[in-house]
Every structure is written in structure tokens, then in C-alpha cells.
BAKE-270296 format. One record per residue (C-alpha): residue number from 1; chain; x, y, z. Coordinates in Angstrom, 3 decimals. Each point is the difference from the previous one (the first is absolute). Layout:
<r><resi>NUM</resi><chain>A</chain><east>X</east><north>Y</north><up>Z</up></r>
...
This chain:
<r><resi>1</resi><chain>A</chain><east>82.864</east><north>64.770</north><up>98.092</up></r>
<r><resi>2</resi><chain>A</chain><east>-2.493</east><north>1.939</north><up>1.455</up></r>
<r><resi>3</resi><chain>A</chain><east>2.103</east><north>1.210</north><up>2.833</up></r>
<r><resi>4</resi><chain>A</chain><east>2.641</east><north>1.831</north><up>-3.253</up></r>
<r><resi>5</resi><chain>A</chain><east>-3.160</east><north>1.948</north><up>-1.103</up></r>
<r><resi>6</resi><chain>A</chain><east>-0.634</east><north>1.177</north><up>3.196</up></r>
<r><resi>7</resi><chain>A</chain><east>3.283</east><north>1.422</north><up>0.403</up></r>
<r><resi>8</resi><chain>A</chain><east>0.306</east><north>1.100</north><up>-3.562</up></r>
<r><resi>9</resi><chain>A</chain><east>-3.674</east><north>1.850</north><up>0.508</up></r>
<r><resi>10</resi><chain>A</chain><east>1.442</east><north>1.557</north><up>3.526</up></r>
<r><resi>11</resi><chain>A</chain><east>3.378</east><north>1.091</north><up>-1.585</up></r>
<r><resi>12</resi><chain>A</chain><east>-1.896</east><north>1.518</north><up>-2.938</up></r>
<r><resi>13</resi><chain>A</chain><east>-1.835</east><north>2.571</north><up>2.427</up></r>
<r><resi>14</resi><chain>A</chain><east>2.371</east><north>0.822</north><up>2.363</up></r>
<r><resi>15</resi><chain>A</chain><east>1.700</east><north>0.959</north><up>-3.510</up></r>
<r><resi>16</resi><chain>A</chain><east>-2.938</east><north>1.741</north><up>-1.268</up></r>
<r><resi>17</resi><chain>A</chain><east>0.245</east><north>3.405</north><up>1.749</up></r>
<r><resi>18</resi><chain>A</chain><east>3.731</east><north>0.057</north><up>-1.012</up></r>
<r><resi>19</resi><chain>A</chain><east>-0.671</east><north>-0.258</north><up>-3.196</up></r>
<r><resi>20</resi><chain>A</chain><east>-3.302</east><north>2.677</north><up>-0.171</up></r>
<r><resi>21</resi><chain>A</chain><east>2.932</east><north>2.673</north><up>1.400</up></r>
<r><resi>22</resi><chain>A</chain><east>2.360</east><north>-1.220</north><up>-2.196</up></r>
<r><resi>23</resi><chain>A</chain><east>-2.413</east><north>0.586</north><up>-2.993</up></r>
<r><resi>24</resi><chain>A</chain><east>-1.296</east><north>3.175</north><up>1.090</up></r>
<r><resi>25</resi><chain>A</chain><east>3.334</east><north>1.938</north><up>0.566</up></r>
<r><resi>26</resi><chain>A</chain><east>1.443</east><north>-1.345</north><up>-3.121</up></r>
<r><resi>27</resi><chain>A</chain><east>-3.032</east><north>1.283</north><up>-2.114</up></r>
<r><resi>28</resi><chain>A</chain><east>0.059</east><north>3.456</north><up>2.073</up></r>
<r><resi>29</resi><chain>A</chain><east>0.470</east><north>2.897</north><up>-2.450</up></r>
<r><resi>30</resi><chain>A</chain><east>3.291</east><north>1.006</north><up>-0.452</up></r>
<r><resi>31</resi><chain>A</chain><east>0.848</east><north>4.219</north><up>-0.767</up></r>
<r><resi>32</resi><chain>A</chain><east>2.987</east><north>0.803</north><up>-2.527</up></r>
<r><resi>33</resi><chain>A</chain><east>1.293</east><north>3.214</north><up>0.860</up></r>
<r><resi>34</resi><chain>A</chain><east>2.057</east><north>1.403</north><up>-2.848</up></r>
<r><resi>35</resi><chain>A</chain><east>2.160</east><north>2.837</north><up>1.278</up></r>
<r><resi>36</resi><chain>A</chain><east>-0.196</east><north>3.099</north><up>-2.968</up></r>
<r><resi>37</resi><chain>A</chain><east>3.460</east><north>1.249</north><up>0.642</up></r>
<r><resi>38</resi><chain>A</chain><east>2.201</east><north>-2.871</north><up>-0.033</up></r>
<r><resi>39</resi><chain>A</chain><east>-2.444</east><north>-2.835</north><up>-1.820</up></r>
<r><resi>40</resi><chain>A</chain><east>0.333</east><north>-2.617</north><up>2.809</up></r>
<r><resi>41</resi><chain>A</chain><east>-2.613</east><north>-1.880</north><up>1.246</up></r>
<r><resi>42</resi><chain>A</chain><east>-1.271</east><north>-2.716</north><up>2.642</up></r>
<r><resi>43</resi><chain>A</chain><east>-2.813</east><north>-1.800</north><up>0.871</up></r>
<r><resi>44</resi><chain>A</chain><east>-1.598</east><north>-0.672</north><up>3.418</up></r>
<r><resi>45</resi><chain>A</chain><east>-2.915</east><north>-0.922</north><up>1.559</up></r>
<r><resi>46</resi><chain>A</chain><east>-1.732</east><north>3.599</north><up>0.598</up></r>
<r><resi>47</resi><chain>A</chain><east>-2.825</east><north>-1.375</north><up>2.821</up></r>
<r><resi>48</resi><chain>A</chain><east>3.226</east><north>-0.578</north><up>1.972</up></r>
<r><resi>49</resi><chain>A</chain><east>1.873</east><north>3.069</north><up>-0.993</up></r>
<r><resi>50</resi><chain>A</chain><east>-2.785</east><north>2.491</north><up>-0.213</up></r>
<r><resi>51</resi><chain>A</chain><east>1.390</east><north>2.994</north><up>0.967</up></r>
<r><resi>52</resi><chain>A</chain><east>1.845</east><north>2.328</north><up>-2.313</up></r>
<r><resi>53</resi><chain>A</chain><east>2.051</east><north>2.345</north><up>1.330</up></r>
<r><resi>54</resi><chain>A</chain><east>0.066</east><north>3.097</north><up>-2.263</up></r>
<r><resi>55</resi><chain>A</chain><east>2.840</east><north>-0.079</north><up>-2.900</up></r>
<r><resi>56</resi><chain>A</chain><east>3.177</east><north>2.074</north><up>0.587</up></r>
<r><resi>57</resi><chain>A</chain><east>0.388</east><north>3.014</north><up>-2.019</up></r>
<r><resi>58</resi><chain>A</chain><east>2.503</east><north>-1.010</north><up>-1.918</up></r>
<r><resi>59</resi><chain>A</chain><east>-2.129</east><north>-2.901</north><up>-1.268</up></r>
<r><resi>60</resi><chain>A</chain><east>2.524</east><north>-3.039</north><up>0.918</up></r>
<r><resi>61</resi><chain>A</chain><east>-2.442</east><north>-2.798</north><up>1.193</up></r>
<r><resi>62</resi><chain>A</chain><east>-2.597</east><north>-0.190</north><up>2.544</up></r>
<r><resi>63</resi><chain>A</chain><east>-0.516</east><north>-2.037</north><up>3.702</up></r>
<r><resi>64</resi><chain>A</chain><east>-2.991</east><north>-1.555</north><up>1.002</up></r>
<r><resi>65</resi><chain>A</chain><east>-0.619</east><north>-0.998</north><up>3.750</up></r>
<r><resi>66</resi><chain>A</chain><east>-2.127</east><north>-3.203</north><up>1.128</up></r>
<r><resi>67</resi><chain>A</chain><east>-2.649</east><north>0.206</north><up>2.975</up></r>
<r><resi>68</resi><chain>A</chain><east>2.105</east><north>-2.227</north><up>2.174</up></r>
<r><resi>69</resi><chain>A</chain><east>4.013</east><north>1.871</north><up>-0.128</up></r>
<r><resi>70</resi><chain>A</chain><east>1.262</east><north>-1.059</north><up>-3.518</up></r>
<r><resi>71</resi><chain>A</chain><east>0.908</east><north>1.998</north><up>-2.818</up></r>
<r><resi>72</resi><chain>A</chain><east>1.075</east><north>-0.467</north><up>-3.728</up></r>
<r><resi>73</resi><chain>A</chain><east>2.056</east><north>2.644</north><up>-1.782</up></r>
<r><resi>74</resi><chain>A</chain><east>0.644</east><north>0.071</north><up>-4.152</up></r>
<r><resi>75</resi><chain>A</chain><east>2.540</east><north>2.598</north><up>-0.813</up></r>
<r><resi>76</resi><chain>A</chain><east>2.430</east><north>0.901</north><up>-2.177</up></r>
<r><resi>77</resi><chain>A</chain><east>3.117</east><north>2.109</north><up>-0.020</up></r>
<r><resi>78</resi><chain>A</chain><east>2.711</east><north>1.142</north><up>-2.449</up></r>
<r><resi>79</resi><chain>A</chain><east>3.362</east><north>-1.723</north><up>0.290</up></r>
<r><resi>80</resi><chain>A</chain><east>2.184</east><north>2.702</north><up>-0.021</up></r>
<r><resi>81</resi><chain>A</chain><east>2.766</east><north>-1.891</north><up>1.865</up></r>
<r><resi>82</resi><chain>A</chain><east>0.231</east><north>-3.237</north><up>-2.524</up></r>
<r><resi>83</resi><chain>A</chain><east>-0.916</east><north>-2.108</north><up>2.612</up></r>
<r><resi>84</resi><chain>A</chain><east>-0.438</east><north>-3.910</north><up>-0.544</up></r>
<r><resi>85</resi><chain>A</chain><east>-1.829</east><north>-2.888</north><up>1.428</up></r>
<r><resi>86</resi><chain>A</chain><east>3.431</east><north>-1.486</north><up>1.669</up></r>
<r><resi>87</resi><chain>A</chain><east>0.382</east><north>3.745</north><up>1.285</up></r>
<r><resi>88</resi><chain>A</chain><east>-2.990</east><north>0.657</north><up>0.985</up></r>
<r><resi>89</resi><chain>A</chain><east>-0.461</east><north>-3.106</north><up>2.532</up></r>
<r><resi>90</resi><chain>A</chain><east>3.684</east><north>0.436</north><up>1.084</up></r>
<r><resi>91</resi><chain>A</chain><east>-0.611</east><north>3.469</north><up>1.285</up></r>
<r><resi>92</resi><chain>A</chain><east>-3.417</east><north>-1.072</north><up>1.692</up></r>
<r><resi>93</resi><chain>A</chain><east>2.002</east><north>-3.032</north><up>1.840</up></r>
<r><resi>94</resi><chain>A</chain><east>2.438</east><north>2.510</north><up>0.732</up></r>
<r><resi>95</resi><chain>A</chain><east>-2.315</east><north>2.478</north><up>1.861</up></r>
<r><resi>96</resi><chain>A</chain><east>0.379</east><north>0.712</north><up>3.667</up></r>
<r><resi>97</resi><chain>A</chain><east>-3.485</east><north>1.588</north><up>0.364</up></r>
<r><resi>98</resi><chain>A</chain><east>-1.179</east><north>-1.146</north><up>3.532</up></r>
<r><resi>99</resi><chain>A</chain><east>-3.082</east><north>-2.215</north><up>-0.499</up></r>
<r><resi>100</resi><chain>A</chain><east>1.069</east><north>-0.986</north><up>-3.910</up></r>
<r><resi>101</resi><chain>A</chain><east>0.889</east><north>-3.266</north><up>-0.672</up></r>
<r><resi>102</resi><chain>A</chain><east>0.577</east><north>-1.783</north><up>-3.618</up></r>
<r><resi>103</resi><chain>A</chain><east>-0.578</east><north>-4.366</north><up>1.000</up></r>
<r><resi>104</resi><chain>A</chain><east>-0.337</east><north>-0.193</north><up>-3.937</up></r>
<r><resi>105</resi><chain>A</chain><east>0.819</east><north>0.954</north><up>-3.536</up></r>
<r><resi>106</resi><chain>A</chain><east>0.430</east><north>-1.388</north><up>-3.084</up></r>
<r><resi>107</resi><chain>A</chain><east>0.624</east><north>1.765</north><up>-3.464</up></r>
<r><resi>108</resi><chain>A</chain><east>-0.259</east><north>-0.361</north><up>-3.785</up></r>
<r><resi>109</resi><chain>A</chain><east>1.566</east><north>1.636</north><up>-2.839</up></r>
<r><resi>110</resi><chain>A</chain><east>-2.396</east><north>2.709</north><up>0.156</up></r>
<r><resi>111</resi><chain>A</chain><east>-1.766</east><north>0.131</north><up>3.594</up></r>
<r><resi>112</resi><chain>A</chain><east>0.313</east><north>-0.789</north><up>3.301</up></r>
<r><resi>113</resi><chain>A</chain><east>-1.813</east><north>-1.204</north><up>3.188</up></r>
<r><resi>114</resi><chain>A</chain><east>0.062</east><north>0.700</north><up>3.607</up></r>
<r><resi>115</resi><chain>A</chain><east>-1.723</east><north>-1.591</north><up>3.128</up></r>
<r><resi>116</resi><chain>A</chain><east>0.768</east><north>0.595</north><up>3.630</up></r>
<r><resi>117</resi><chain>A</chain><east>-1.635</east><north>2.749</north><up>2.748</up></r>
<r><resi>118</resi><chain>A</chain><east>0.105</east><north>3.739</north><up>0.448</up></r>
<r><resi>119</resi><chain>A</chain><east>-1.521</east><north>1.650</north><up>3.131</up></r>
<r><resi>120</resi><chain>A</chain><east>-1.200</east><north>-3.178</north><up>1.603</up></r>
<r><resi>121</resi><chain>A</chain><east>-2.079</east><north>-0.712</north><up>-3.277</up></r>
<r><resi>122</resi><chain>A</chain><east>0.772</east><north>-2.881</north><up>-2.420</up></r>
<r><resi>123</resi><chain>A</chain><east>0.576</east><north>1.943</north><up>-3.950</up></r>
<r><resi>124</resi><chain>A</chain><east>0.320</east><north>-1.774</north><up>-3.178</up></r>
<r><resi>125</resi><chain>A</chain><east>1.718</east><north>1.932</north><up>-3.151</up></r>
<r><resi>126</resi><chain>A</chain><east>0.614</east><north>-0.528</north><up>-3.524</up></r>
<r><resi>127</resi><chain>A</chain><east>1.246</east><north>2.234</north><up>-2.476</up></r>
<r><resi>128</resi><chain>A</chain><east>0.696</east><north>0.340</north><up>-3.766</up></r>
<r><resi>129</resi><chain>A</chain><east>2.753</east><north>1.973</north><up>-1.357</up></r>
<r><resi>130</resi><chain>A</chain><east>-1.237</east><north>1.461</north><up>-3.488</up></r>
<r><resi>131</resi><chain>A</chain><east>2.065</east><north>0.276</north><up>-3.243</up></r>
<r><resi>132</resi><chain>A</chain><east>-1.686</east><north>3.685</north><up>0.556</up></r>
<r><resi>133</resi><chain>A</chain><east>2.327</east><north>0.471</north><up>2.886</up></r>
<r><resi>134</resi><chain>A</chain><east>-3.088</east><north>-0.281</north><up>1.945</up></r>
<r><resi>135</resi><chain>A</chain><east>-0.320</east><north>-1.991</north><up>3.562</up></r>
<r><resi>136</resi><chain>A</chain><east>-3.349</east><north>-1.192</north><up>0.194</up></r>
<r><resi>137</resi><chain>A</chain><east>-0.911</east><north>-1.658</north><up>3.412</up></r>
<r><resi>138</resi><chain>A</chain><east>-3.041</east><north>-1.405</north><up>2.333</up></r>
<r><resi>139</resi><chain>A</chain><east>0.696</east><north>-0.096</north><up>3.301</up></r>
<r><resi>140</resi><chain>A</chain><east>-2.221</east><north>-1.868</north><up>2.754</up></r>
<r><resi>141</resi><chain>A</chain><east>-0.086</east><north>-0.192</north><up>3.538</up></r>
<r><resi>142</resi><chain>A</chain><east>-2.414</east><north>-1.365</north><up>2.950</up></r>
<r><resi>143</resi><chain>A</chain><east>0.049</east><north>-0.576</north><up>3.477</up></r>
<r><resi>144</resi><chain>A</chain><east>1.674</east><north>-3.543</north><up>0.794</up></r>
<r><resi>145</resi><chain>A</chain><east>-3.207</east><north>-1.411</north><up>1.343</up></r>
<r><resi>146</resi><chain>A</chain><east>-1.586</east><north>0.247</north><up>-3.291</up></r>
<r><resi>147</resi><chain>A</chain><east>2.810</east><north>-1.869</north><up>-1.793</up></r>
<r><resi>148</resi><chain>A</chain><east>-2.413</east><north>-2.973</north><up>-0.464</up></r>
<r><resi>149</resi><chain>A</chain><east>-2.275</east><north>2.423</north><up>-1.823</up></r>
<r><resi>150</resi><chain>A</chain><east>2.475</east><north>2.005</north><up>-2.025</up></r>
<r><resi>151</resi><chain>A</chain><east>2.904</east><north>-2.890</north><up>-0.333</up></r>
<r><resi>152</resi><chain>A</chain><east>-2.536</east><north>-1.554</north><up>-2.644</up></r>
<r><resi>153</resi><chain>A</chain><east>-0.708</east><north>3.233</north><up>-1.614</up></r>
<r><resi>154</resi><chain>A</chain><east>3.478</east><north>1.840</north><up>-0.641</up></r>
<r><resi>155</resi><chain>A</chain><east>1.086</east><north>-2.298</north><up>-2.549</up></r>
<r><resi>156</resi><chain>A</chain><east>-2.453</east><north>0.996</north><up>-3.007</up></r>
<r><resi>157</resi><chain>A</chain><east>-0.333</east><north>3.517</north><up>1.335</up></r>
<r><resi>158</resi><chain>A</chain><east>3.789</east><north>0.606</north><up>-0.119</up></r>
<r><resi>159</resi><chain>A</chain><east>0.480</east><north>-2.608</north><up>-3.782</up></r>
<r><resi>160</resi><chain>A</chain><east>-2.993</east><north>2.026</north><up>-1.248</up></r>
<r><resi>161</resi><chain>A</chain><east>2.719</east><north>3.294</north><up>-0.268</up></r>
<r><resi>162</resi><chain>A</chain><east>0.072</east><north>0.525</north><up>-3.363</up></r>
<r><resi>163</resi><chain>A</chain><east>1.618</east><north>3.145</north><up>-2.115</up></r>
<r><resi>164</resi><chain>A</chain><east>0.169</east><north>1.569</north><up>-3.847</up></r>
């Protein structure tokens, strides 16, 4: 009996650091950014991302860049050329861009999802095609030795995409 609480006691703090990190970057303080042109928004960590690149002129979204070679982009765009989820991810699979490749998408009725690497990096989109004939979109990318850091992290960043 003894011997069970020992090994209980040992498992508990080899689990106890895990779980300290676990608690501290899910409490971290998450920035909205709520683009004034288009009305989409995201919401990402901000002590990972913490540098803004300055906003386009024509006001269409912003990029931030992390410390260590990632960067998160929320944009939007008009869609003058009707495009659709189905369309959008069949042109994108399409592409013969050297150092593009699609290894996964999946769509919805009114967005669509992309995964795969561009330029040796690993990106992650999602976007959201507007009754307003708007494309809203966050786009993220990161160096494939960080995809135990950012793997984790994409999936709220990119579901947070929200739009009017």
C-alpha cells in the first residue's frame, strides 16, 4: 500500500511542472484585433506575436511577427470574383507555386480551411466568406521546428476569426 503512494506522490510531481505551463499559457492574455475596414477579427496571444507591422493603406488587416520566425496575419478582401469555399481550396490545391503545398483542407457552407507549407515554413489558413461579399481570413505560419509550439496554438487563433 505504501509502495502505490509512493508512486502516486512521484507521478504527481513529475506532472507538476506540466501542469504550472499548462496553466500559465492558458491564462496568458489574449489581444482581439478588430480590423476597421472590413469588421473581422482574431484573437492571439500578443507576448508571442508582439510585433505589429504597420497597417496597409488601404486599411485591409494587419500582420504581427513573433521573436522566434512566426507570423499571424487578419485580413480581409472584397470578393469581387464570387469565389466559394469549394473554389477557393480547389484553386490553392491546384497551385504550382514552387515551395506551396496544400496536405489539408476541409470546408463548410460558408468557410474554408487550409494546412500544408509555403517557403519551407509550415502555414495554417482559415477563411470566412461574408454575406457582404467580403473574404475575411487569418493566415499563420512558423518555422517547422516550432510546430510543437504553434501546432497547439493555431487552432483557437484561426476558430477565433470572427466577422459582422
Amino acid at each position: 500500500m505504501q509502495n502505490r503512494h509512493r508512486i502516486g506522490w512521484s507521478s504527481l510531481a513529475a506532472l507538476l511542472p506540466l501542469s504550472i505551463i499548462m496553466t500559465t499559457t492558458a491564462t496568458a492574455k489574449p489581444f482581439t484585433y478588430v480590423n476597421a475596414r472590413f469588421g473581422q477579427s482574431c484573437t492571439f496571444p500578443d507576448e508571442i506575436f508582439n510585433n505589429p507591422m504597420p497597417e496597409p493603406e488601404n486599411g485591409d488587416g494587419q500582420q504581427w511577427l513573433s521573436a522566434d520566425g512566426a507570423s499571424l496575419t487578419c485580413s480581409g478582401i472584397n470578393n469581387i470574383d464570387n469565389d466559394t469555399p469549394q473554389g477557393f481550396v480547389d484553386g490553392e490545391k491546384a497551385s504550382t507555386e514552387p515551395g506551396y503545398k496544400v496536405t489539408y483542407s476541409k470546408t463548410g457552407r460558408n468557410w474554408a480551411v487550409l494546412s500544408g507549407t509555403k517557403d519551407g515554413k509550415i502555414f495554417y489558413e482559415r477563411r470566412l466568406f461574408g454575406k457582404d461579399d467580403v473574404i475575411r481570413t487569418v493566415f499563420v505560419e512558423y518555422p517547422p521546428s516550432l510546430k510543437a509550439k504553434y501546432d497547439p496554438l493555431v487552432g483557437a487563433i484561426t476558430k477565433s476569426l470572427r466577422g459582422p
